[in-house]
C-alpha positions, 0 to 999 in steps of 0.5 A, a space after each residue: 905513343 901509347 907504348 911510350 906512356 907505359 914505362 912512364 906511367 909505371 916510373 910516375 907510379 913508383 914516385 906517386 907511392 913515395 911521395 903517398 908514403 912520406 904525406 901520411 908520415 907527415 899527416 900521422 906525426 901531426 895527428 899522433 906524434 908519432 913516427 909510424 902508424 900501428 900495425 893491424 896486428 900491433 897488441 898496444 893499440 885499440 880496433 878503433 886506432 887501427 882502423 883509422 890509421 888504414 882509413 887515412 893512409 888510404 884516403 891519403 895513397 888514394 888521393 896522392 895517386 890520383 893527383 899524380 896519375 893526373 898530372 902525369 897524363 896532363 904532362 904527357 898530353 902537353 908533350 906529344 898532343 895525345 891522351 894516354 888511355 
């Protein structure tokens, strides 16, 4: 069962970083108005916008992968009666 999960995992990964992607698009049009966030290498922003763009878009990756990680190992235990580990 476990080499069952893999490809799962994997497919239920690749959505959990579209769906991440899109959040903080979202997130960052309602805090900036802007469409994309800087760039560490982008010249017209300061350190300070740089480094909280990173932050959020990691908090937000983080968190949107781990709710989907989740919810992909809950739906998997609710299909075959096991944990994936």
């Amino acid at each position: 069962m476990k080499a069952l999960y893999k490809p799962l995992g994997m497919l239920v990964s690749v959505v959990g970083g579209l769906v991440a992607n899109a959040v903080f698009i979202r997130v960052w049009r309602a805090l900036r108005g802007e469409n994309e966030a800087p760039a560490a290498t982008a010249k017209n922003y300061t350190w300070r916008e740089v480094l909280i763009a990173a932050a959020l878009q990691g908090a937000v990756f983080g968190l949107v992968k781990a709710a989907i990680d989740r919810a992909g190992a809950t739906g998997y235990e609710s299909l075959t009666g096991t944990w994936p580990e």
